[in-house]
N, C-alpha and C positions, 0 to 999 in steps of 0.2 A: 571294475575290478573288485570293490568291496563288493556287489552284491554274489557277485561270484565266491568270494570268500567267504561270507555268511551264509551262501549255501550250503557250504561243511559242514554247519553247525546243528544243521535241520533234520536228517537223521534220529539223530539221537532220541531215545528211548524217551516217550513221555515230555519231551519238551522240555528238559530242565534246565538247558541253554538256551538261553533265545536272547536276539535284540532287546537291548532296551528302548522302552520306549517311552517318552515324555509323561510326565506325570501332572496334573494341574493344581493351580495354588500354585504364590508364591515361594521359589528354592530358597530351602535357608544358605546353602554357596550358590552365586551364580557366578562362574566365570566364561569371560565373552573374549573371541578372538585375541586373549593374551600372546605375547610371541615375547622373548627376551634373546638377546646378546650381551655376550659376556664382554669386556674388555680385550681378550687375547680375540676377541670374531667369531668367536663359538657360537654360530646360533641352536640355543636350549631349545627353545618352543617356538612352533611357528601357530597362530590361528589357534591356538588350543581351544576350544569351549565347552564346558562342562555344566552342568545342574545337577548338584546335591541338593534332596530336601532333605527336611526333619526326620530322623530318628533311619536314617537311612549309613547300613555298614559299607561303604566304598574301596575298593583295593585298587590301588595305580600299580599297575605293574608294566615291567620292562625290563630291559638288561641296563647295563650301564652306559650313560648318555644319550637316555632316551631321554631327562629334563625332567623325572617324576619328583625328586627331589626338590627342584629347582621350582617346580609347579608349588609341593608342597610349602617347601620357606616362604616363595609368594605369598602363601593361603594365611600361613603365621605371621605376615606381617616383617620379616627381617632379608625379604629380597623382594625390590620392586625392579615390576616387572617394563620391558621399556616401550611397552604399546599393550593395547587392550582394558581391560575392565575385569575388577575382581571384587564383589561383593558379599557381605554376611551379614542374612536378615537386612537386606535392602541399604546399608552403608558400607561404604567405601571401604575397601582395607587398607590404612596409611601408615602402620606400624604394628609392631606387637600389643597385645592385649592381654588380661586374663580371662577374656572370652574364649579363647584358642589358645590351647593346652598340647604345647606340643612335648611329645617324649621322643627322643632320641634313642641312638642304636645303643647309649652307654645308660647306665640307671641315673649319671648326675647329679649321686646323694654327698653331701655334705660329709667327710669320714670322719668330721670330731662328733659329729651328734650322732646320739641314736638315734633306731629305726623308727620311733614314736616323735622324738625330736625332730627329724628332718621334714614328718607329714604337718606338725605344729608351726614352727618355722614359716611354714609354705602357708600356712592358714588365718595368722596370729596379725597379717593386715586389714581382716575382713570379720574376726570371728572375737569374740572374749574370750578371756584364759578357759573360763570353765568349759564354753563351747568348741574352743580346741581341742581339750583335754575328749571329749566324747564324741566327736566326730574322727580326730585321729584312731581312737579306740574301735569304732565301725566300722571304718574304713580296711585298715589292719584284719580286723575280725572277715572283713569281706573276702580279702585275698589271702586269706587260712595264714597270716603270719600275726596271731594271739600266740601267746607264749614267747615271742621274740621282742616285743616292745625296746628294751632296753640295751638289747645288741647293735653293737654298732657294724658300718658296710661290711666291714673288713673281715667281719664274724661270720658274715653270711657267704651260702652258696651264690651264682651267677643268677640264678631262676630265682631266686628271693630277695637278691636286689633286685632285679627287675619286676617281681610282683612288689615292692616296697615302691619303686617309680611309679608303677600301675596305681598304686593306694593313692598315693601324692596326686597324682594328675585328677583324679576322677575327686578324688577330697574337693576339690576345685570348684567341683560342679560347672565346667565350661560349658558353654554352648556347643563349641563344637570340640573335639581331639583329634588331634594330629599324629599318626603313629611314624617313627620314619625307620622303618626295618627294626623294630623293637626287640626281638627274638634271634636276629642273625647272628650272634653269639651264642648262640646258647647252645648245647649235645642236643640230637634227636629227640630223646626222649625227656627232656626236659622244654623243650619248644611244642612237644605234644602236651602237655599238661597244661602249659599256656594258653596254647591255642583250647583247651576245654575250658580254662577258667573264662577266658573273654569272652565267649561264645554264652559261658550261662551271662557274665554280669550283663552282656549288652541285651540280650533276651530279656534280663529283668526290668532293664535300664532306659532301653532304645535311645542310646545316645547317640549322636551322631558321630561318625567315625570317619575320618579319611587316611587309607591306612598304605604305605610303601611297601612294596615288595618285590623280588627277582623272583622269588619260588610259586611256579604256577601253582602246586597244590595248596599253599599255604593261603593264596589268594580264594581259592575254590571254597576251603573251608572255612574261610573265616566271612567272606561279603555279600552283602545283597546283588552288590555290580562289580564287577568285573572292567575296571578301564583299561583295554591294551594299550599300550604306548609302543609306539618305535621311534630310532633316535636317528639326528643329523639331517634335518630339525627334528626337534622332539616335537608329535604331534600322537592325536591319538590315531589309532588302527580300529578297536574296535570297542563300542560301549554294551553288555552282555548282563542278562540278568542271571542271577543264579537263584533256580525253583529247587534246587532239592534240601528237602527236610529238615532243621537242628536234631538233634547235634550231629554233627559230621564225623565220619572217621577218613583219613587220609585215604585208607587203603582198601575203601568201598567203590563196587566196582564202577561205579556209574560213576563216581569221580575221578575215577582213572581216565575211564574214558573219556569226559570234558577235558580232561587236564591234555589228552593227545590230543582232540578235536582243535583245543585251542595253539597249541605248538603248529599242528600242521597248519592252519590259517596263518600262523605268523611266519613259519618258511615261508609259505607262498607269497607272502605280503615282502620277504626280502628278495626273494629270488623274479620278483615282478620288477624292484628297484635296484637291483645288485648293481654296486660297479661293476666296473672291469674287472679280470681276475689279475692277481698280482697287486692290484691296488693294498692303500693301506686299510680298507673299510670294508675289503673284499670278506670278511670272516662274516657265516651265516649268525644272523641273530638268534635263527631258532636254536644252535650247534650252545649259546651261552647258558639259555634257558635251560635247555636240556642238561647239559652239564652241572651248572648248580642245583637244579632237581635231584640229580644223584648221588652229587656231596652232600644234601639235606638227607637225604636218604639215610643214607650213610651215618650221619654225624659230624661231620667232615667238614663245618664252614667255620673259616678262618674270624677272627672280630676285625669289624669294621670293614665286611668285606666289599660294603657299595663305597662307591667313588666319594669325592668331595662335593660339596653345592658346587664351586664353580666349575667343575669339569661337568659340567649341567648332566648328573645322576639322577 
């Protein structure tokens, strides 16, 4: 059945979809036949395995309770997983770290400190006063909020607390980042400005990225891979390289076109697995995908629109 499905993908103009394929050298993530269950019996992941190496942009995508969440908190160290093997740079993940930087769907700034304050804060266990003081200053300068230093959250737009998260995290300098729907709050057109910022900083930067998402274009334009997920077990569907060009625009046509290629692969991947109709599970996964594609489109998406970790999101 997958190769069947991955035949869809072969068509396409020039090959900018294609399999991924193993890469050699050790993966800085290797994760091995992870599977997790929740308490209430929810099994999130069944078998999952993945290899992220170095400087490699990754987007887990899926609808809700497909376990990409629940993958990612594993990867952060603040959900273990109840079978499998999850490694970074060849050790064990047994908790959170500041190797793994993870940012959330909220910006998570501190609102009595300013916006230079909150990147100091974050820094002031690793750095001296004076190397705070000029790191937070770069950092800030990186994600165009110079001139705001001294504002506090509450001052700012949604798109500039969330590029003041983006400063915080990458100040860090982690090994790896963890994105978990970072932009799902934000108007269309401010989630475009985002998605251009990240795109040059990781160009510049080649950090390594593992990044959450429901919106297939957002995935398109932002990753090197492409990991489908589908849920109830969350496993993967499909692992995809993505060969076209920096920088990307959403609404170039050859992304459009990936962006159906991969919808229709994942109808077929539900409609191969469908319940019964009537069931409660009965509802097409591709019918969700697509949906929040439109709301994205749109402008239209609610905050906090993925699930909780334990509802394995």
């Amino acid at each position: 059945m997958l190769r069947s499905l991955l035949s869809r993908l072969r068509p396409l103009k020039r090959s900018l979809l294609v399999p991924w394929r193993a890469r050699g050298g050790e993966a800085k993530i290797a994760v091995k036949d992870v599977l997790h269950r929740y308490q209430n019996d929810v099994e999130a992941l069944k078998n999952v395995s993945i290899n992220v190496h170095p400087g490699e942009f990754v987007c887990l995508l899926g609808p809700s309770g497909c376990g990409k969440s629940t993958l990612l908190y594993a990867l952060a160290g603040h959900v273990f997983p109840s079978g499998g093997q999850i490694s970074i740079d060849g050790k064990p993940v047994r908790g959170p770290s500041p190797e793994r930087i993870l940012m959330f769907q909220e910006p998570a700034l501190f609102p009595w400190l300013t916006v230079k304050q909150n990147l100091k804060f974050a820094l002031g266990s690793k750095l001296s006063r004076r190397d705070c003081e000029t790191k937070a200053t770069e950092y800030l300068r990186l994600v165009e909020l110079d001139g705001f230093e001294r504002a506090l959250p509450h001052q700012l737009s949604g798109g500039m607390r969330m590029r003041a998260s983006l400063a915080r995290a990458l100040a860090m300098d982690p090994a790896v980042l963890l994105m978990d729907e970072p932009f799902g709050a934000l108007d269309a057109q401010t989630r475009g400005q985002m998605h251009r910022l990240l795109q040059q900083i990781w160009v510049n930067s080649r950090k390594t990225v593992v990044f959450v998402t429901h919106d297939v274009r957002e995935a398109l334009v932002l990753a090197d891979r492409v990991v489908v997920m589908a849920g109830r077990p969350g496993r993967v569907l499909q692992d995809l390289e993505v060969r076209l060009p920096r920088p990307r625009d959403p609404d170039d046509n050859q992304l459009v076109e990936m962006s159906r290629q991969i919808r229709e692969a994942i109808r077929s991947a539900k409609a191969a697995t469908a319940p019964r109709p009537g069931s409660e599970a009965a509802a097409p996964l591709e019918e969700e995908l697509h949906e929040r594609e439109t709301r994205v489109a749109a402008g239209n998406v609610p905050a906090g629109a993925a699930g909780p970790v334990g509802a394995g999101g």
